[in-house]
NUTORBA-177649 format. One record per residue (C-alpha): residue in three letters; x, y, z. Coordinates in steps of 0.5 Angstrom, whole numbers, padded with zeros to 4 digits, always signed. Each point is the difference from the previous one (the first is absolute). Last residue first. Example, Ala and Ser with C-alpha at 12.3 -4.5 7.8 and 13.67 -1.06 7.14 Angstrom:
SER+0027-0002+0014
ALA-0002-0007+0002
This chain:
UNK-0160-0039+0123
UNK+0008-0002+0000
UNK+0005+0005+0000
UNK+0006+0000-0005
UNK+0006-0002+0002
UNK+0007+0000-0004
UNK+0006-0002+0004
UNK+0007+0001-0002
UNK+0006-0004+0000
UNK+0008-0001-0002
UNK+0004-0007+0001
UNK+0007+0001+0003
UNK+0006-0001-0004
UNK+0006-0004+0000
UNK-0004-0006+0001
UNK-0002-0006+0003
UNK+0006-0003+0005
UNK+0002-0008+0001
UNK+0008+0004-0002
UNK+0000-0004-0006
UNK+0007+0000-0003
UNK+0005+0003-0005
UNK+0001+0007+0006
UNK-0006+0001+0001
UNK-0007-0002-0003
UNK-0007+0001+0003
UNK+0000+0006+0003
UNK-0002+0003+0007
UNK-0001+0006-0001
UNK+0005+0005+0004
UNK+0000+0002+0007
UNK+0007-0004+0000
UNK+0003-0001-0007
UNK+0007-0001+0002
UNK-0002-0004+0007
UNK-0006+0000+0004
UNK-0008-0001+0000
UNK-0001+0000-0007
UNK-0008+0002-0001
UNK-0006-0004-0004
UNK+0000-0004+0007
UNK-0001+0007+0004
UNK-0006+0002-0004
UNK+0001+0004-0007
UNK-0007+0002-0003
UNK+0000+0007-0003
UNK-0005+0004+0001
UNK-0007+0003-0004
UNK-0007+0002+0004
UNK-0006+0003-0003
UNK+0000-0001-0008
UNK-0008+0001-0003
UNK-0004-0006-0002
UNK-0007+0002-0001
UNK-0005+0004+0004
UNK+0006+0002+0005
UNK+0001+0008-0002
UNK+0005+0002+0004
UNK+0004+0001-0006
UNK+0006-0004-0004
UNK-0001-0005-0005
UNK-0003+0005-0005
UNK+0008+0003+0000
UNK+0002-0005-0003
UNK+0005-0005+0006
UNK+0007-0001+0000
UNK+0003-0007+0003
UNK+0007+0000+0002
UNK+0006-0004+0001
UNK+0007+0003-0002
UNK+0000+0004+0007
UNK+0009+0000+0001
UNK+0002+0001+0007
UNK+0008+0001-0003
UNK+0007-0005+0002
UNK+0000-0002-0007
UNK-0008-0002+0000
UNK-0003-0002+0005
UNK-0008-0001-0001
UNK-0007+0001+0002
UNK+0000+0007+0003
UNK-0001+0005+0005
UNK+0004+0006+0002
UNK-0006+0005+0001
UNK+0001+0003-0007
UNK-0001-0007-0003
UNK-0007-0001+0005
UNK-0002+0007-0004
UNK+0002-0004-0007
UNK-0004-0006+0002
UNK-0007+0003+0000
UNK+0000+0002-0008
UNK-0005+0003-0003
UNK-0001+0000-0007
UNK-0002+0006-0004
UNK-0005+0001-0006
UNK-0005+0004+0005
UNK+0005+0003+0004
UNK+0002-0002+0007
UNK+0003+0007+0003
UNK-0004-0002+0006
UNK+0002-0007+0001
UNK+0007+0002+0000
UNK+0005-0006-0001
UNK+0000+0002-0008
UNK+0001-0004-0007
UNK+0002+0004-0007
UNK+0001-0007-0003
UNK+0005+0003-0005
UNK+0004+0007+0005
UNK-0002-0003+0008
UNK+0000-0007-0002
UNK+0005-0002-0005
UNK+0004+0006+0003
UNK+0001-0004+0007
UNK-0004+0003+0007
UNK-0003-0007+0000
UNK+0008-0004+0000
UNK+0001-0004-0007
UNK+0001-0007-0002
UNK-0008+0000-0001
UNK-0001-0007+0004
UNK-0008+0000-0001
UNK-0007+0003-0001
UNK-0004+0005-0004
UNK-0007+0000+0002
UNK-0005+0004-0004
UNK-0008+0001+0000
UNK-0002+0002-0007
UNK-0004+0006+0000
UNK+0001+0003-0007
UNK-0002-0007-0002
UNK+0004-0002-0007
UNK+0005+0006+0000
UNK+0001-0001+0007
UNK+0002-0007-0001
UNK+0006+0003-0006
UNK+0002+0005+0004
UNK+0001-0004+0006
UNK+0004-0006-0005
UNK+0004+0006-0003
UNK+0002+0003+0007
UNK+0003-0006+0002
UNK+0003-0002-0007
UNK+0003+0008+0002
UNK+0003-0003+0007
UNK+0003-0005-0003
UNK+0004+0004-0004
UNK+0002+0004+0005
UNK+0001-0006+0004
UNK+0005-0002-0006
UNK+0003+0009+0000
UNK+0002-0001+0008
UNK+0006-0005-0002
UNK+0006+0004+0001
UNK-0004+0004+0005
UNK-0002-0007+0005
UNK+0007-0002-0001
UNK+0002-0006-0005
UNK-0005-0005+0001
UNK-0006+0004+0003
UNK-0005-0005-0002
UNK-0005+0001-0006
UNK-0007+0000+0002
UNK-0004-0005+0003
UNK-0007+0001-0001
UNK-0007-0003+0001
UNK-0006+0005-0002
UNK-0008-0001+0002
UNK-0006+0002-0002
UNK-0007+0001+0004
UNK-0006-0001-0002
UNK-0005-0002+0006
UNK-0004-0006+0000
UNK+0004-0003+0007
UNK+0005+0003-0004
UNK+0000-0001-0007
UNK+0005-0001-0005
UNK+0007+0004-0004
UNK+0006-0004+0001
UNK+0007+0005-0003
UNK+0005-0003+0000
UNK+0007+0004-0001
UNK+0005-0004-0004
UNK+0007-0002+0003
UNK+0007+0002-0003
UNK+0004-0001-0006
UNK+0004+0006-0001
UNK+0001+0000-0008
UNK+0007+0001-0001
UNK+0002+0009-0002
UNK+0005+0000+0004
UNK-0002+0006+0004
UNK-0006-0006+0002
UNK-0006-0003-0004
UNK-0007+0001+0002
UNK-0007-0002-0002
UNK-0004-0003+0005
UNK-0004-0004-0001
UNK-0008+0000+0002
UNK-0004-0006+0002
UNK-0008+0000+0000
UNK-0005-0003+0004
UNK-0008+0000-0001
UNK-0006-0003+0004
UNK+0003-0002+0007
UNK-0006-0001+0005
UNK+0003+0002+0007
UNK-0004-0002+0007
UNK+0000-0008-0001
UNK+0005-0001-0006
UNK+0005+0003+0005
UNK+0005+0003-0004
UNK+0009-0001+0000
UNK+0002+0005-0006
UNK+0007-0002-0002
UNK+0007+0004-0002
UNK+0006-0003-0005
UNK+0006-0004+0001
UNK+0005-0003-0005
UNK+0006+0004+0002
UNK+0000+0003-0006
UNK-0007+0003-0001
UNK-0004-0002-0005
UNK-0006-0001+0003
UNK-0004-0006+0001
UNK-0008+0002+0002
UNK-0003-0002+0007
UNK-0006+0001+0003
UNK-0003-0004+0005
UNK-0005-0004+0004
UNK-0002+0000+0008
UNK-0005-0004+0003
UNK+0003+0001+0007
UNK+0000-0007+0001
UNK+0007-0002-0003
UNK+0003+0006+0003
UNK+0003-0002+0007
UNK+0001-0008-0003
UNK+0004+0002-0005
UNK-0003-0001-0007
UNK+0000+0008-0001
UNK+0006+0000+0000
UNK+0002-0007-0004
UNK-0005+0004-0005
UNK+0005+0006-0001
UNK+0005-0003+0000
UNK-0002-0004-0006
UNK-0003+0006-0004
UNK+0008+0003+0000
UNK+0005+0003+0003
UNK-0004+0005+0006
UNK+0006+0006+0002
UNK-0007+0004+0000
UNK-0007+0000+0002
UNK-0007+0004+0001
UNK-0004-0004+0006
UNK-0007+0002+0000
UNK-0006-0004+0005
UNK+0005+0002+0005
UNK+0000-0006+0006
UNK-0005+0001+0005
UNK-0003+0001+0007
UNK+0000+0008-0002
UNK+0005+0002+0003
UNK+0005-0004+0003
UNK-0002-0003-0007
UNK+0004+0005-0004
UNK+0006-0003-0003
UNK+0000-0007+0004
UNK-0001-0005-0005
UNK+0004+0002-0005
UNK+0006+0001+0006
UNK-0002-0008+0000
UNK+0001-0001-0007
UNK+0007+0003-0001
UNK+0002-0005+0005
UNK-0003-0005-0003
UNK+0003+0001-0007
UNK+0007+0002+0003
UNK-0001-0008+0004
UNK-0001-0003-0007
UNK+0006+0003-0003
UNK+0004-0001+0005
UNK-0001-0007+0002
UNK+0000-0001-0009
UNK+0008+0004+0000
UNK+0003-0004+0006
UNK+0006+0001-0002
UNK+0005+0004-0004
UNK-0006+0006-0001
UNK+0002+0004-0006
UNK-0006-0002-0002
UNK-0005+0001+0006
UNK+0004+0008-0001
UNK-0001+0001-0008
UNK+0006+0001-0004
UNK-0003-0006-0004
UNK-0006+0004-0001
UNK+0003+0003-0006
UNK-0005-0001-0005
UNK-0003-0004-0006
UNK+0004-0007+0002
UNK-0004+0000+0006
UNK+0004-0004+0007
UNK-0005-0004+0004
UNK+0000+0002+0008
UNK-0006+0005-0001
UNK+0000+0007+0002
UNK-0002+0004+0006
UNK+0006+0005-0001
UNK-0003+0005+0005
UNK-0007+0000+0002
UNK-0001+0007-0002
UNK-0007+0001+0003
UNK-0006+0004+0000
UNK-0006+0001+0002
UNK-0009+0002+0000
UNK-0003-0002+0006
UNK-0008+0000+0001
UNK-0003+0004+0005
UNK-0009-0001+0001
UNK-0002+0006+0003
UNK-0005+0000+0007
UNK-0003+0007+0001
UNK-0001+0003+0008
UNK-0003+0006+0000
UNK+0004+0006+0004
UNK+0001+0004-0005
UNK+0003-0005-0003
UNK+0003-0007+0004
UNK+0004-0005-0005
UNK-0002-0007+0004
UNK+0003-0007+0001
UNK+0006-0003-0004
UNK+0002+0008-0003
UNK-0001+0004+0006
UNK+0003-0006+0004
UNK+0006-0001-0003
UNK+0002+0008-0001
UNK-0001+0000+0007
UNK+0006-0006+0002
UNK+0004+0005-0004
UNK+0003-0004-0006
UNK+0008+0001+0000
UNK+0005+0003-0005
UNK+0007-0003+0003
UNK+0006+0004-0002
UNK+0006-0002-0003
């Protein structure tokens, strides 16, 4: 799988200085990101779900060590995303495979994110699995003033309820600034990814209803769309539904950009599923976000952040990132996916 790396550049345009036209300008660079953090649930079995099959509880032994090393592992990488950059960790973490409210304290209780003023939120959805999506915040930079879940309807060619996770929509202020955030986990490719097209289809529309339903209170409403979508940037949920483009300059008004589909067509990605180089982690950005405009927050600069420690180094899944779970036993790994991030700057006067 093919390394994304920040350019030593990048990291001093973005830490220092951005010189236009030949004026030297200082902005300050927050990081937005996203994380599927693998089955990170807890070690005591919920008779409302099916968490029963998941990995730490399938474990023969050991079940506690390997719960509290996952969760320190998942903190670290946390910590990490972006401060190459900006010096710190990012002021927003969208979430998936999180269980409960628990787990998500113990991550925020470890000692590499107990001091970085962070806070959560979280709804229990009706997944079947028992896992849901989360929104980490620093409480310092953004102020949370609303948040909503939204289920997602959908039943299989049998006609049984699919019970999959809500899409969660935070709305707050950055540094002041309204922006409105949205955490997805979509239906999985369970059965081959056209057998099942037609859930994350429906997700996808639930998306559009969301936006739609923000666009019609601010016409203006500035909008990021984040998670592990189950689908590749060049999918029908985001060319045909969502209507997203890589192209800045065929970027309409009502449109979202999305940076991580021209890495997709490079070879990059965030996971390996099924022998393929799949990009299931994105974020997409309204279009009020993208300009060269940087008197308030705009997009600059999206990645995908996959050190050398976050890769498997031989055997079987070589290349691929180094996942927790393997084979009924902890591997001391962190994730089968790699986070994502873009940075948002806006020039300080």
């Amino acid at each position: 799988m093919k390394q994304l790396l920040l350019s030593s550049a990048l990291f001093f345009a973005l830490s220092f200085c951005v010189s236009q036209e030949n004026t030297a300008k200082n902005y300050s660079v927050n990081t937005i990101a996203f994380y599927n953090l693998e089955n990170l649930l807890d070690t005591i079995d919920n008779p409302d779900t099916k968490d029963e099959y998941s990995p730490i509880l399938q474990l023969k032994s050991g079940m506690r060590e390997a719960y509290l090393n996952k969760v320190q592992n998942m903190a670290k990488v946390i910590s990490e995303i972006g401060k190459d950059v900006t010096g710190k960790s990012p002021v927003i973490i969208g979430l998936c495979e999180i269980e409960n409210e628990t787990v998500l304290k113990d991550l925020l209780a470890t000692d590499f994110l107990k001091n970085e003023n962070y806070n959560f939120v979280h709804v229990e959805s009706p997944d079947w699995r028992g896992i849901d999506v989360a929104f980490l915040y620093k409480e310092s930079v953004f102020n949370v003033t609303d948040f909503k879940s939204y289920e997602l309807k959908a039943w299989n060619k049998e006609g049984f309820r699919v019970r999959t996770r809500d899409q969660l929509l935070v709305s707050g202020y950055l540094d002041g600034e309204a922006i409105h955030f949205i955490v997805n986990h979509w239906p999985s490719q369970r059965g081959g990814q056209k057998k099942s097209e037609y859930l994350r289809i429906k997700a996808a529309e639930l998306n559009l209803k969301i936006i739609e339903e923000l666009r019609l209170e601010d016409s203006n409403a500035k909008i990021i769309s984040m998670g592990d979508f189950n689908d590749d940037p060049n999918s029908k949920s985001f060319k045909k539904i969502l209507q997203t483009t890589e192209k800045k300059s065929k970027l309409k008004e009502e449109k979202f950009y999305n940076p991580f589909e021209d890495m997709f067509k490079r070879g990059f990605g965030t996971l390996g599923f099924r022998d393929n180089i799949n990009l299931f982690d994105q974020l997409l950005i309204s279009s009020n976000l993208v300009s060269n405009n940087y008197d308030s927050y705009k997009f600059y600069k999206a990645g995908i952040f996959n050190p050398r420690y976050l890769t498997n180094k031989s055997g079987k899944y070589k290349g691929y990132p180094f996942r927790s779970f393997s084979n009924n036993q902890f591997t001391g790994g962190y994730s089968d996916h790699y986070p994502t991030y873009i940075y948002l700057i806006k020039e300080i006067p």
